[in-house]
PDBQT receptor file of N, H, CA, C and O in Angstrom, charges set to zero:
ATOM      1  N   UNK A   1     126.511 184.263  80.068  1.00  0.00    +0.000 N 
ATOM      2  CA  UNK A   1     126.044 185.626  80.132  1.00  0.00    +0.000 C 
ATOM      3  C   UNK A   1     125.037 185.745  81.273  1.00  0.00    +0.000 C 
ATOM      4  O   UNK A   1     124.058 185.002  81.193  1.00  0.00    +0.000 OA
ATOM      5  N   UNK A   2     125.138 186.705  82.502  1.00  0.00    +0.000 N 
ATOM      6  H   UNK A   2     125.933 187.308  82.568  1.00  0.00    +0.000 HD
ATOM      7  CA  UNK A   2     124.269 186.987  83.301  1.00  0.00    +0.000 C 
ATOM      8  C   UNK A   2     123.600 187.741  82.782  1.00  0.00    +0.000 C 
ATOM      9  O   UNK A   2     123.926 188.329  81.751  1.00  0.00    +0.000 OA
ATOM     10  N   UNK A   3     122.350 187.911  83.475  1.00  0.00    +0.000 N 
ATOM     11  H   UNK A   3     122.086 187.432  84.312  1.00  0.00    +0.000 HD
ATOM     12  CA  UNK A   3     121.488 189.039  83.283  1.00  0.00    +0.000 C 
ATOM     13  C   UNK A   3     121.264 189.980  84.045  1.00  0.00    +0.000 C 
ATOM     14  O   UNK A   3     120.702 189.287  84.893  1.00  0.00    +0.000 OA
ATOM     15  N   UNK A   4     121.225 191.057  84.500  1.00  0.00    +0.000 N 
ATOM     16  H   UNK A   4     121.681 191.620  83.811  1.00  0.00    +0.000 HD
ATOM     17  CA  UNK A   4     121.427 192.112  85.584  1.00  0.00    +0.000 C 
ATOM     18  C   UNK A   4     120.506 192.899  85.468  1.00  0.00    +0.000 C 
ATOM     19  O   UNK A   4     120.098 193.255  84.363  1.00  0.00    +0.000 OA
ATOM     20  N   UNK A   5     119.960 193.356  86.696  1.00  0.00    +0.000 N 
ATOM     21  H   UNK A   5     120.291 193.067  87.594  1.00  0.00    +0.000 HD
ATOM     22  CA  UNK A   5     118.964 194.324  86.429  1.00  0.00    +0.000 C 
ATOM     23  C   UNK A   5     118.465 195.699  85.477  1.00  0.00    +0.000 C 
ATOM     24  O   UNK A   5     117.370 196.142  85.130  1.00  0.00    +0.000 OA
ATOM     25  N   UNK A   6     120.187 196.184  85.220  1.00  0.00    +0.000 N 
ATOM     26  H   UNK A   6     121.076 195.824  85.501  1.00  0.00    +0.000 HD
ATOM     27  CA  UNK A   6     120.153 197.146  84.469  1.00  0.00    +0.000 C 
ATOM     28  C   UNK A   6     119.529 196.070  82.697  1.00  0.00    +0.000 C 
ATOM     29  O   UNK A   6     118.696 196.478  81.887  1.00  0.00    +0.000 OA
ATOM     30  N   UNK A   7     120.210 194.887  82.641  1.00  0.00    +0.000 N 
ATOM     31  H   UNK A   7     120.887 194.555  83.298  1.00  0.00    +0.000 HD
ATOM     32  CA  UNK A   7     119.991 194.448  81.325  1.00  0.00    +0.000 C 
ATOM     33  C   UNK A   7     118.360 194.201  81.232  1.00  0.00    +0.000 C 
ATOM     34  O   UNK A   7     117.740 194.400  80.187  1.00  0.00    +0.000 OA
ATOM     35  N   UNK A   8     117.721 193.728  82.496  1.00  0.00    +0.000 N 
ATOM     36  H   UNK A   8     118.225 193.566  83.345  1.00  0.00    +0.000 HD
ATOM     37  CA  UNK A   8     115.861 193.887  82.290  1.00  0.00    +0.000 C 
ATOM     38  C   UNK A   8     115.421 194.842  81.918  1.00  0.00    +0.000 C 
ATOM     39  O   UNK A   8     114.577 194.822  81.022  1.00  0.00    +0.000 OA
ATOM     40  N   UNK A   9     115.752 195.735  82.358  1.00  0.00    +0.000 N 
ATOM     41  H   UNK A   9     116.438 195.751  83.085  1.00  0.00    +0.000 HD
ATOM     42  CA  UNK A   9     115.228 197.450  82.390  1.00  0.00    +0.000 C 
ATOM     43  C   UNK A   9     115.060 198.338  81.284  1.00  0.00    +0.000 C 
ATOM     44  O   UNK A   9     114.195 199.182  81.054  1.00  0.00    +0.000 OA
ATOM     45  N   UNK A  10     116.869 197.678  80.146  1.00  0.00    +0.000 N 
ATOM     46  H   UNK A  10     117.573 196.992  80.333  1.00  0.00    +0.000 HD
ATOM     47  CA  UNK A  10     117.028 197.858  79.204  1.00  0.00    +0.000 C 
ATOM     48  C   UNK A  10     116.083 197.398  78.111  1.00  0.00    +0.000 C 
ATOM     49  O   UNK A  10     115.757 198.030  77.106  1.00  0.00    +0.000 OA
ATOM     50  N   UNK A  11     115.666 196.079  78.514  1.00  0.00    +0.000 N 
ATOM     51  H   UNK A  11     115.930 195.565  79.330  1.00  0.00    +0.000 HD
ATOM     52  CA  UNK A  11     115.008 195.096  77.701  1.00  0.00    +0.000 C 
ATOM     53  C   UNK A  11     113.687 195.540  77.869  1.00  0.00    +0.000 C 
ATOM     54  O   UNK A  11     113.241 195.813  76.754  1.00  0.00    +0.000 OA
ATOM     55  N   UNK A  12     112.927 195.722  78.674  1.00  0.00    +0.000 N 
ATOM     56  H   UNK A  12     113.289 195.500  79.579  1.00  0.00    +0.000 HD
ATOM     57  CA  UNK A  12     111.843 195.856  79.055  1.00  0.00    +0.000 C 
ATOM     58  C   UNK A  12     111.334 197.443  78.861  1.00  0.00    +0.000 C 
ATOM     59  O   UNK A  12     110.216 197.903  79.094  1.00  0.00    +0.000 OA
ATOM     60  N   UNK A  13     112.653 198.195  78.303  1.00  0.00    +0.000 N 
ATOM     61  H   UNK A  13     113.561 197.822  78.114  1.00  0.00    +0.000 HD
ATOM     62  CA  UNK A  13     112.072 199.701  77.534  1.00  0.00    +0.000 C 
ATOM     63  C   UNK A  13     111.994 199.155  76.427  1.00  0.00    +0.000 C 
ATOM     64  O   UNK A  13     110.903 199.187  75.859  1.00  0.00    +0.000 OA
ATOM     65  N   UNK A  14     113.095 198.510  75.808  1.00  0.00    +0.000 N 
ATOM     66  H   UNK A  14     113.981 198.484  76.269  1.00  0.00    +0.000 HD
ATOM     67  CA  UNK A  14     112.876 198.111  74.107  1.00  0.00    +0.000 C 
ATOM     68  C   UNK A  14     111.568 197.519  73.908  1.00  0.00    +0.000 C 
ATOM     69  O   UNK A  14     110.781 198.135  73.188  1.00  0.00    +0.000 OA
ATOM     70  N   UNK A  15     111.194 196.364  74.459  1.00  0.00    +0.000 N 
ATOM     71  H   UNK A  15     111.833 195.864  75.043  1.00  0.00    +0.000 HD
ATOM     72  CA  UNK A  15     109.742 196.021  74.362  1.00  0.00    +0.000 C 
ATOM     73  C   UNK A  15     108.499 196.818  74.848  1.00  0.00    +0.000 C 
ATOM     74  O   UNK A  15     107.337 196.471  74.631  1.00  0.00    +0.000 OA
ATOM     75  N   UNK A  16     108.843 197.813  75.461  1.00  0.00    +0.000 N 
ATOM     76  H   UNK A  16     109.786 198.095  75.638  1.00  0.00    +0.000 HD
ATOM     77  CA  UNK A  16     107.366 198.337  75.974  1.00  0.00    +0.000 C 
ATOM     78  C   UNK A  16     106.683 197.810  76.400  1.00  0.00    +0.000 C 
ATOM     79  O   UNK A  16     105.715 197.394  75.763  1.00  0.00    +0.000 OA
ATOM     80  N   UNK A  17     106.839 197.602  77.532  1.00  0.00    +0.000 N 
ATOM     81  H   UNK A  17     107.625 197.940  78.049  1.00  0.00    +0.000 HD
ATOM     82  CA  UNK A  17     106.310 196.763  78.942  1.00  0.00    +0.000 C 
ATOM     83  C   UNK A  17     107.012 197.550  79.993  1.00  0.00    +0.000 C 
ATOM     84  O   UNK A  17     108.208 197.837  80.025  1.00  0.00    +0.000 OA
ATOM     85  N   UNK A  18     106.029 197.869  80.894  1.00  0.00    +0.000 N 
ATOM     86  H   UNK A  18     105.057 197.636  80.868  1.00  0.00    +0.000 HD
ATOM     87  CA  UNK A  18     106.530 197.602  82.202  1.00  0.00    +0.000 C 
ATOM     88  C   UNK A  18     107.177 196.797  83.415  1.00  0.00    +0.000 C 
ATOM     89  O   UNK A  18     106.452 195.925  83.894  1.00  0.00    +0.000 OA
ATOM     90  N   UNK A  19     108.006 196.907  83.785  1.00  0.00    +0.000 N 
ATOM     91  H   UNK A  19     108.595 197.615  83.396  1.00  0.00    +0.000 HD
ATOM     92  CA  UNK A  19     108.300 196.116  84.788  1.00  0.00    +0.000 C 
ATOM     93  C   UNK A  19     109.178 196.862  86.114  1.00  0.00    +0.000 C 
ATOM     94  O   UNK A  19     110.387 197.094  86.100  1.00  0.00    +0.000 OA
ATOM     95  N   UNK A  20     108.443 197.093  86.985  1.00  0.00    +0.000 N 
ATOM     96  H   UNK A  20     107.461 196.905  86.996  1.00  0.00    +0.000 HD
ATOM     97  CA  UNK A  20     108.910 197.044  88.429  1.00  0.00    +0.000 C 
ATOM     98  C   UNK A  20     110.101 196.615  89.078  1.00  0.00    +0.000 C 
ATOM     99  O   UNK A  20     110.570 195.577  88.610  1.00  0.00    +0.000 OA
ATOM    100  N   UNK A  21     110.777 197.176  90.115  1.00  0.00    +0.000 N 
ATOM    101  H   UNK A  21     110.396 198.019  90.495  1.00  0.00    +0.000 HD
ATOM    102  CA  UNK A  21     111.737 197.125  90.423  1.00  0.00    +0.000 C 
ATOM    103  C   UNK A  21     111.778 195.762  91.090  1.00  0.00    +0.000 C 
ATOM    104  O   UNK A  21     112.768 195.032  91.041  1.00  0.00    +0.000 OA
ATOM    105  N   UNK A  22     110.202 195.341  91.965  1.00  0.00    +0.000 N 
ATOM    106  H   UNK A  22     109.398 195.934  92.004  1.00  0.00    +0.000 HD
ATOM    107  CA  UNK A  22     110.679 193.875  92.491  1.00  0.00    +0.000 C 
ATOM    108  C   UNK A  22     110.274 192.604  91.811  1.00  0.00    +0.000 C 
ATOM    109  O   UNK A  22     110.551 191.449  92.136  1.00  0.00    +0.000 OA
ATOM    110  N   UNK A  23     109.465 193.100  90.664  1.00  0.00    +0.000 N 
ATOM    111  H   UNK A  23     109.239 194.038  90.400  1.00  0.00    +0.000 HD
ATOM    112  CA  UNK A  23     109.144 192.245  89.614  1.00  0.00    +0.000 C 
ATOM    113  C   UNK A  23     110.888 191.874  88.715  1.00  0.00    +0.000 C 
ATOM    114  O   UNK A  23     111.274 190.717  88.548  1.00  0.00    +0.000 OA
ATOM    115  N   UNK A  24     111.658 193.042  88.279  1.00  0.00    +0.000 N 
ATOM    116  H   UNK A  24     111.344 193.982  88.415  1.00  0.00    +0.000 HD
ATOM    117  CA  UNK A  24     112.571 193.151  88.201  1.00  0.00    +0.000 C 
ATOM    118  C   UNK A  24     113.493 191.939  88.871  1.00  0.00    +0.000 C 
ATOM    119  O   UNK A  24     113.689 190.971  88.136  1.00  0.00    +0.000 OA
ATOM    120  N   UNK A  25     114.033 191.910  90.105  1.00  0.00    +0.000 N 
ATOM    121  H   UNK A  25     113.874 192.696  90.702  1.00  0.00    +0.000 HD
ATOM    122  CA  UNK A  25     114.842 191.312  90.737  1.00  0.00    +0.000 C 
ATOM    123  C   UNK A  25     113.877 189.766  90.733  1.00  0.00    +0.000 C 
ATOM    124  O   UNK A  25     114.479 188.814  91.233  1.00  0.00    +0.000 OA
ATOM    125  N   UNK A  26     113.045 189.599  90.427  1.00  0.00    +0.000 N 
ATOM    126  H   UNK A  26     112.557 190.372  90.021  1.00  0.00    +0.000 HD
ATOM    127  CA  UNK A  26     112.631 187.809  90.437  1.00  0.00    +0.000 C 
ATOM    128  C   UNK A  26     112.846 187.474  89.069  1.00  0.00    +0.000 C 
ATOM    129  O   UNK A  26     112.813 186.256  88.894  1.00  0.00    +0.000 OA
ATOM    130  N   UNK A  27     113.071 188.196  87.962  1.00  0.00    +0.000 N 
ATOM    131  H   UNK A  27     113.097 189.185  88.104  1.00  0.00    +0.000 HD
ATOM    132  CA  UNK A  27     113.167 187.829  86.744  1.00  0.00    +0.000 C 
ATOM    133  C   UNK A  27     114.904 187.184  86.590  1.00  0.00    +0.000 C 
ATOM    134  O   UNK A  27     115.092 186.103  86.033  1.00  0.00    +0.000 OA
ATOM    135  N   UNK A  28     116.157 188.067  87.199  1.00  0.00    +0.000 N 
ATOM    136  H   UNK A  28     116.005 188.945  87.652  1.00  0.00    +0.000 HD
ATOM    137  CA  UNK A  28     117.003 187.544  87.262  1.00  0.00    +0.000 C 
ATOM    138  C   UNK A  28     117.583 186.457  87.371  1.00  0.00    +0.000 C 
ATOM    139  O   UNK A  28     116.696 185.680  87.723  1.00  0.00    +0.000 OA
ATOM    140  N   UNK A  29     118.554 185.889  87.287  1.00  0.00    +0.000 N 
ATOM    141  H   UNK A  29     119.275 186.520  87.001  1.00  0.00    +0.000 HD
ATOM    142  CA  UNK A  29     119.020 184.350  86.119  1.00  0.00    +0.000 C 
ATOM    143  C   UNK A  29     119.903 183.742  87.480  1.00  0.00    +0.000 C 
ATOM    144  O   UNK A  29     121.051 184.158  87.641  1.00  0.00    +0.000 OA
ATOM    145  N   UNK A  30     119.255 182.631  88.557  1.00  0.00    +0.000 N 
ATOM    146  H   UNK A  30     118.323 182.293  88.426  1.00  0.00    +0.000 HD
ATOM    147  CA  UNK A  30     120.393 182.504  89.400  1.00  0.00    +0.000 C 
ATOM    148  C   UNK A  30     121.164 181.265  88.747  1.00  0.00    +0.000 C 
ATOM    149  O   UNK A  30     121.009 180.393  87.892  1.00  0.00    +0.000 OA
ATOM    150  N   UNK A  31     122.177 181.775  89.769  1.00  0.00    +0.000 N 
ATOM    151  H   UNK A  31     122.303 182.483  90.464  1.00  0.00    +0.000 HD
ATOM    152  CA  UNK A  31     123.655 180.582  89.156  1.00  0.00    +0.000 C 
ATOM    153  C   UNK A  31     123.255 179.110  89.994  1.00  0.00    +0.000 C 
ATOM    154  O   UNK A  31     122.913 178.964  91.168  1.00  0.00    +0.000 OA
ATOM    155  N   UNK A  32     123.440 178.114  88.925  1.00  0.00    +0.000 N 
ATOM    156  H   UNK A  32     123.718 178.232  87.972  1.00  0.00    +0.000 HD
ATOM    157  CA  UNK A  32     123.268 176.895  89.692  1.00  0.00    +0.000 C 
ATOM    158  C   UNK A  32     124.842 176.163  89.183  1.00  0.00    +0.000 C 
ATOM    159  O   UNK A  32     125.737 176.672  88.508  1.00  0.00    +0.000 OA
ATOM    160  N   UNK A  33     124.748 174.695  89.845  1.00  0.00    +0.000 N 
ATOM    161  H   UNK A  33     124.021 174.282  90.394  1.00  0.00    +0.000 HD
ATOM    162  CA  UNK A  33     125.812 174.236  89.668  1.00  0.00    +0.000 C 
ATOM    163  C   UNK A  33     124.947 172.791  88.552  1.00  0.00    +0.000 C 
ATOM    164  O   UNK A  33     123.830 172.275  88.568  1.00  0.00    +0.000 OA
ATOM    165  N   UNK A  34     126.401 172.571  87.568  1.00  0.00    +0.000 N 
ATOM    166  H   UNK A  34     127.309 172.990  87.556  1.00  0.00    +0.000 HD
ATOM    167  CA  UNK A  34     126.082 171.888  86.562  1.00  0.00    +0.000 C 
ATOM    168  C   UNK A  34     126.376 170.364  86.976  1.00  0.00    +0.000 C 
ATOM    169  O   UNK A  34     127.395 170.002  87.563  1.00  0.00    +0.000 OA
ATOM    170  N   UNK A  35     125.661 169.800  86.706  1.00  0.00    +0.000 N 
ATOM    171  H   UNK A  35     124.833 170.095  86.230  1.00  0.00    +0.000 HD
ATOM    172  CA  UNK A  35     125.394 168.130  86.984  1.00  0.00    +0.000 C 
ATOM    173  C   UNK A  35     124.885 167.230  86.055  1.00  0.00    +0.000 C 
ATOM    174  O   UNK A  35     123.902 167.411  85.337  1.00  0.00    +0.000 OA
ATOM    175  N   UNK A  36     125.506 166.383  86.097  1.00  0.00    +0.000 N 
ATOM    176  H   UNK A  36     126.305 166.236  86.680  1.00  0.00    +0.000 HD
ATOM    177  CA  UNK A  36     125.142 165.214  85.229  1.00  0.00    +0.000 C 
ATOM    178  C   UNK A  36     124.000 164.184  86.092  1.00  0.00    +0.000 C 
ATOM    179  O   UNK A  36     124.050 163.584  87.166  1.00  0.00    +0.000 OA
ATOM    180  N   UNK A  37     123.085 164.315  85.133  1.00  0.00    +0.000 N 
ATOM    181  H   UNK A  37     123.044 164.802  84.261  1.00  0.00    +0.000 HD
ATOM    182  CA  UNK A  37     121.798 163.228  86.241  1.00  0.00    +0.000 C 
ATOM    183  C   UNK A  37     121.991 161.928  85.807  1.00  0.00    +0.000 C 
ATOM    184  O   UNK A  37     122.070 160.876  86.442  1.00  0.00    +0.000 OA
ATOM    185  N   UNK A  38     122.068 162.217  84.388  1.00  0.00    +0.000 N 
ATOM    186  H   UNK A  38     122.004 163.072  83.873  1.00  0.00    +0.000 HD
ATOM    187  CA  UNK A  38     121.646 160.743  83.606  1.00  0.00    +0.000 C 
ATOM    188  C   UNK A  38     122.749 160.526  83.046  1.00  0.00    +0.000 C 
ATOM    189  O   UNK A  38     123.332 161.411  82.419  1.00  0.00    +0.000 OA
ATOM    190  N   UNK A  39     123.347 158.962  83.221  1.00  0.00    +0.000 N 
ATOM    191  H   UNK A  39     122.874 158.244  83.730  1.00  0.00    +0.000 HD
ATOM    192  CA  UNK A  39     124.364 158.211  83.620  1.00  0.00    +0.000 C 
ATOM    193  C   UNK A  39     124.327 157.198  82.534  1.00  0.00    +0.000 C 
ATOM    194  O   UNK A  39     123.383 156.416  82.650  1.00  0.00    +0.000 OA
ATOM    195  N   UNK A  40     125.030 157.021  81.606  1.00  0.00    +0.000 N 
ATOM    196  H   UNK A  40     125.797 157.656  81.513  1.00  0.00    +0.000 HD
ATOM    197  CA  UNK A  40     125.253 156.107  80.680  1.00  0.00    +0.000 C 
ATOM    198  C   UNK A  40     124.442 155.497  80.305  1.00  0.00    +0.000 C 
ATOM    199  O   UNK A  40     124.377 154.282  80.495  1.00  0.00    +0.000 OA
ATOM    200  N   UNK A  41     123.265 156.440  79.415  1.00  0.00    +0.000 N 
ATOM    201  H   UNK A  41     123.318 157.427  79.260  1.00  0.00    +0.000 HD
ATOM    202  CA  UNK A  41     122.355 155.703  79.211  1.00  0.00    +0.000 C 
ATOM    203  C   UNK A  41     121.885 155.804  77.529  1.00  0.00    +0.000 C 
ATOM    204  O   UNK A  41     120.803 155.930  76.956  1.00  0.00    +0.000 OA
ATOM    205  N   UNK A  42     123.277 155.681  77.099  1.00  0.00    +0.000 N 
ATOM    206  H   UNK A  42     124.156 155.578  77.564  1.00  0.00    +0.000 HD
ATOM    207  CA  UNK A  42     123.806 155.107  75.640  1.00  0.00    +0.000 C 
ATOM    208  C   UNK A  42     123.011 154.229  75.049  1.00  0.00    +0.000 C 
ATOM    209  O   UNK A  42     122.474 154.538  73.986  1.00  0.00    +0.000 OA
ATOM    210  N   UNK A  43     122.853 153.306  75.480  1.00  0.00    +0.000 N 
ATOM    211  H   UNK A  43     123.289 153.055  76.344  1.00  0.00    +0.000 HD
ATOM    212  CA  UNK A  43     122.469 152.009  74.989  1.00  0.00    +0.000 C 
ATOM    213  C   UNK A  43     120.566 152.093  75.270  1.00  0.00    +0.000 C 
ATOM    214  O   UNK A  43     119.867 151.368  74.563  1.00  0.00    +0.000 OA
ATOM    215  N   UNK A  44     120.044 152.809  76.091  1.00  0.00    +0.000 N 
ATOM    216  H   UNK A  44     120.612 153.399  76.665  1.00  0.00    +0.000 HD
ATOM    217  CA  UNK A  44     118.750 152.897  76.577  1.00  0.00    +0.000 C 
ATOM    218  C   UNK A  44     117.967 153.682  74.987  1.00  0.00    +0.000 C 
ATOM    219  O   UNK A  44     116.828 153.444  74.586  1.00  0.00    +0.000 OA
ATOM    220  N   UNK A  45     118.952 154.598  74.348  1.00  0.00    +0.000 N 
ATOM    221  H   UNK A  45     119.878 154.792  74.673  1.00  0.00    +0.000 HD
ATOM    222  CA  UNK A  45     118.648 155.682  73.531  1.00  0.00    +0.000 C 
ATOM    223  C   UNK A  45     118.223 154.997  72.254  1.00  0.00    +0.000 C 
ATOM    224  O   UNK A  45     117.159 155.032  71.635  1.00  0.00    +0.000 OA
ATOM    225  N   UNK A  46     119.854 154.089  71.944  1.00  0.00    +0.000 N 
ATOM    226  H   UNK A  46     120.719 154.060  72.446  1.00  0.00    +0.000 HD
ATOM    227  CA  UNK A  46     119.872 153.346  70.689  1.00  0.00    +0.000 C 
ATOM    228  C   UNK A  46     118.696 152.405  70.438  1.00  0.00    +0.000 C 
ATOM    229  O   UNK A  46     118.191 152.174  69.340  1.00  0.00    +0.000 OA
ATOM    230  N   UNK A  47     118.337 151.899  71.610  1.00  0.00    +0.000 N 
ATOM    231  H   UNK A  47     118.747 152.087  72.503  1.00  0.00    +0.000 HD
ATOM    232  CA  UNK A  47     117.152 150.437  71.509  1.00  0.00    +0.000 C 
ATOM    233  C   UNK A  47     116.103 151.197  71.178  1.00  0.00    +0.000 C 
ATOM    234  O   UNK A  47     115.162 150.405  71.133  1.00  0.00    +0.000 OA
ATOM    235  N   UNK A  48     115.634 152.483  70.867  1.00  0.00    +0.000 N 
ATOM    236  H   UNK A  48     116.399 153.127  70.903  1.00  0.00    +0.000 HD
ATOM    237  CA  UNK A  48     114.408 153.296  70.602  1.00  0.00    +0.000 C 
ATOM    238  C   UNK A  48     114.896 153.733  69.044  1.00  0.00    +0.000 C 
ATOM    239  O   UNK A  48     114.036 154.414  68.485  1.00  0.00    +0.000 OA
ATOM    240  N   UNK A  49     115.817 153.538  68.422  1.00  0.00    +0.000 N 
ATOM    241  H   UNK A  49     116.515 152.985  68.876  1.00  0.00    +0.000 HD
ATOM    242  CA  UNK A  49     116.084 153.617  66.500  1.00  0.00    +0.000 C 
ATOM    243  C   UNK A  49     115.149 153.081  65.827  1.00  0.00    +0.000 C 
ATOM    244  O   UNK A  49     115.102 152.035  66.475  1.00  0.00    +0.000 OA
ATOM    245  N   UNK A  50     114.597 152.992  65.278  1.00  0.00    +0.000 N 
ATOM    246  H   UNK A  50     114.635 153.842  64.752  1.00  0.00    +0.000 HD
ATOM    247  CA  UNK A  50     114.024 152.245  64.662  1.00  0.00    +0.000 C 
ATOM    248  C   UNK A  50     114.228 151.125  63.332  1.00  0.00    +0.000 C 
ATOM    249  O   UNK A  50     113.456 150.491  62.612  1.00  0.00    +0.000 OA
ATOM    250  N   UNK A  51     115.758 151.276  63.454  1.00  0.00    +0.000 N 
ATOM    251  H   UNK A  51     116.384 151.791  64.039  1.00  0.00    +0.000 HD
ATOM    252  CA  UNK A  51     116.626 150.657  62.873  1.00  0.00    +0.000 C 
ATOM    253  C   UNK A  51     117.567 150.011  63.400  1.00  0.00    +0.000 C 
ATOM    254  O   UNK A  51     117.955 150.949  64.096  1.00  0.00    +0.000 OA
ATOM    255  N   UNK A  52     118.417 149.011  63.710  1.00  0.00    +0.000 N 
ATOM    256  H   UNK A  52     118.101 148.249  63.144  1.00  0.00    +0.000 HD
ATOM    257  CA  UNK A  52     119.490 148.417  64.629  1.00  0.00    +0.000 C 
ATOM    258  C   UNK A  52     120.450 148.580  64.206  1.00  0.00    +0.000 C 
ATOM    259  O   UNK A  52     120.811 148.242  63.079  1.00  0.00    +0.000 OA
ATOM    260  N   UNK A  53     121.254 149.295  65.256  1.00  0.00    +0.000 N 
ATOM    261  H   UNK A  53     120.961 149.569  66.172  1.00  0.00    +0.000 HD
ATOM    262  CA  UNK A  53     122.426 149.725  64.691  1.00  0.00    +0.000 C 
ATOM    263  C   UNK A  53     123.225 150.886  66.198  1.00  0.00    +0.000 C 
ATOM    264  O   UNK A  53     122.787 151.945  66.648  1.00  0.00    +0.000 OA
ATOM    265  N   UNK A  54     124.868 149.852  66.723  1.00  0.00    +0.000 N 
ATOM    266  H   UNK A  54     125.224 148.992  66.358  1.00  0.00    +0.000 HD
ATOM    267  CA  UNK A  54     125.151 150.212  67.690  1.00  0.00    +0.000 C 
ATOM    268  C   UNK A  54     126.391 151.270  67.698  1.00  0.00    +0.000 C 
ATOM    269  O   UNK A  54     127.480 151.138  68.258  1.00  0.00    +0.000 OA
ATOM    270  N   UNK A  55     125.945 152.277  66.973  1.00  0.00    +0.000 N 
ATOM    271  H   UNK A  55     125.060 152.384  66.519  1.00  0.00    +0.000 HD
ATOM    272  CA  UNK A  55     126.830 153.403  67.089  1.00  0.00    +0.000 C 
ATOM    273  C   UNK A  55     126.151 155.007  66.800  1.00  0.00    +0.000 C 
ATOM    274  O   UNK A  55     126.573 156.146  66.998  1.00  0.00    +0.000 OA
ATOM    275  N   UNK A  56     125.103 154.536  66.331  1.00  0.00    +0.000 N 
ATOM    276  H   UNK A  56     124.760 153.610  66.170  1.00  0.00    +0.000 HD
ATOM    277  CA  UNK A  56     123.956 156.124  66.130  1.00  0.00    +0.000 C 
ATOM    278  C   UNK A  56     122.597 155.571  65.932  1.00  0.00    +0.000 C 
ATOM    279  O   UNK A  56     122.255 154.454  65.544  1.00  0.00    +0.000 OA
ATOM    280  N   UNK A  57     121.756 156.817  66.359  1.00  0.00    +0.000 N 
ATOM    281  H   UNK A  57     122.034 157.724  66.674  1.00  0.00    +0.000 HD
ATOM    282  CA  UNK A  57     120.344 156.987  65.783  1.00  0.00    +0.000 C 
ATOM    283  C   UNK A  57     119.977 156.506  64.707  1.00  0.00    +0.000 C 
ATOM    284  O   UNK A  57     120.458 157.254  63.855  1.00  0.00    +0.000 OA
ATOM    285  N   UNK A  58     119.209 155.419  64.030  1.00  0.00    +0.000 N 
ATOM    286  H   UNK A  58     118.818 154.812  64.722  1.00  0.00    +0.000 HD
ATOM    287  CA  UNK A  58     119.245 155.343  62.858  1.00  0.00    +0.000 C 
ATOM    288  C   UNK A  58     117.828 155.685  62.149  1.00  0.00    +0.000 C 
ATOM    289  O   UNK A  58     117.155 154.701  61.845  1.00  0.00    +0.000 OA
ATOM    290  N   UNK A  59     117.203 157.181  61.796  1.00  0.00    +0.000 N 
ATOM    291  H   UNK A  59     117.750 157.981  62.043  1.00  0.00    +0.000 HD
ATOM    292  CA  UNK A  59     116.022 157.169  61.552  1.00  0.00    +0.000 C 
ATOM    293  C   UNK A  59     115.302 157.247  60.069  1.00  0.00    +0.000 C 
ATOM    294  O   UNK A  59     116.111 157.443  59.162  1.00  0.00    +0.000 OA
ATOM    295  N   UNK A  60     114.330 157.164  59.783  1.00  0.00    +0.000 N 
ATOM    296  H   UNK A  60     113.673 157.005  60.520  1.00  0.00    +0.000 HD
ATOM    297  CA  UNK A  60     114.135 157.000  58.285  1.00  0.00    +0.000 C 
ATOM    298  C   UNK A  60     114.188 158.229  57.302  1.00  0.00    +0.000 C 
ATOM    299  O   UNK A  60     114.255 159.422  57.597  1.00  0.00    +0.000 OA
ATOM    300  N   UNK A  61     114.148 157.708  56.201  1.00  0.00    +0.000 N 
ATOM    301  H   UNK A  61     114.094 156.739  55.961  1.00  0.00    +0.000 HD
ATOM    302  CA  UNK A  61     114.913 159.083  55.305  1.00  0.00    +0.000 C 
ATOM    303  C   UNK A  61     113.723 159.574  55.245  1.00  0.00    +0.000 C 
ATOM    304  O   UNK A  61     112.707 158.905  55.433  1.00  0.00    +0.000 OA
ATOM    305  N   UNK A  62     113.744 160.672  55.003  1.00  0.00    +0.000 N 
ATOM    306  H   UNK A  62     114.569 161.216  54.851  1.00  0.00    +0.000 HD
ATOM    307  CA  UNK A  62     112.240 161.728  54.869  1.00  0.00    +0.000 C 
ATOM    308  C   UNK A  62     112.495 163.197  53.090  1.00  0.00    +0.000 C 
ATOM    309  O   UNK A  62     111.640 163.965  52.649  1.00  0.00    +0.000 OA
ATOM    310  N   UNK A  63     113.526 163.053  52.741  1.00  0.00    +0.000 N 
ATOM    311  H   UNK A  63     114.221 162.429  53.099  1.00  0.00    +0.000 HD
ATOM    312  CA  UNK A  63     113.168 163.750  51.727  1.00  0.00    +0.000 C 
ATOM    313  C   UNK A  63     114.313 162.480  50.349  1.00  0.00    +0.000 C 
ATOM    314  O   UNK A  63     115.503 162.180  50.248  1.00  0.00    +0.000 OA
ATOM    315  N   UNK A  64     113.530 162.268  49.882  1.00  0.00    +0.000 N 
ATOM    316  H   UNK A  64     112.563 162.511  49.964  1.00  0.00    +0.000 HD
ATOM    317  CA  UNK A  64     114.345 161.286  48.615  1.00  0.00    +0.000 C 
ATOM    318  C   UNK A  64     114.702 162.368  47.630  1.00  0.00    +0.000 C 
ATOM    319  O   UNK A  64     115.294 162.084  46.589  1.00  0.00    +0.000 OA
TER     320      UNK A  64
């Protein structure tokens, strides 16, 4: 879902606030491109469980 100026304008009567036309256009949602940073780091996650165990999170029970 983009956001478009008309949809600030809209939003920003429902809330009662002001907002400006070039305040407006910096609030808008730019498009980026989607990337993977972090790289198989499966095994980095599991060694922080506090339980051992190589297929999930293993954390402690909290309501008995």
């Amino acid at each position: 879902m983009s956001i478009d100026l008309k949809t600030i304008k809209h939003i920003s009567k429902l809330a009662r606030i002001s907002v400006d036309q070039q305040r407006a256009e910096k609030l808008t949602l730019k498009l980026r491109t989607d990337e993977v940073k972090s790289k198989n780091i499966r095994e980095q996650i599991i060694k922080n469980s506090p339980q051992d165990n190589e297929d999930y999170f293993v954390v402690p029970k909290v309501i008995e």
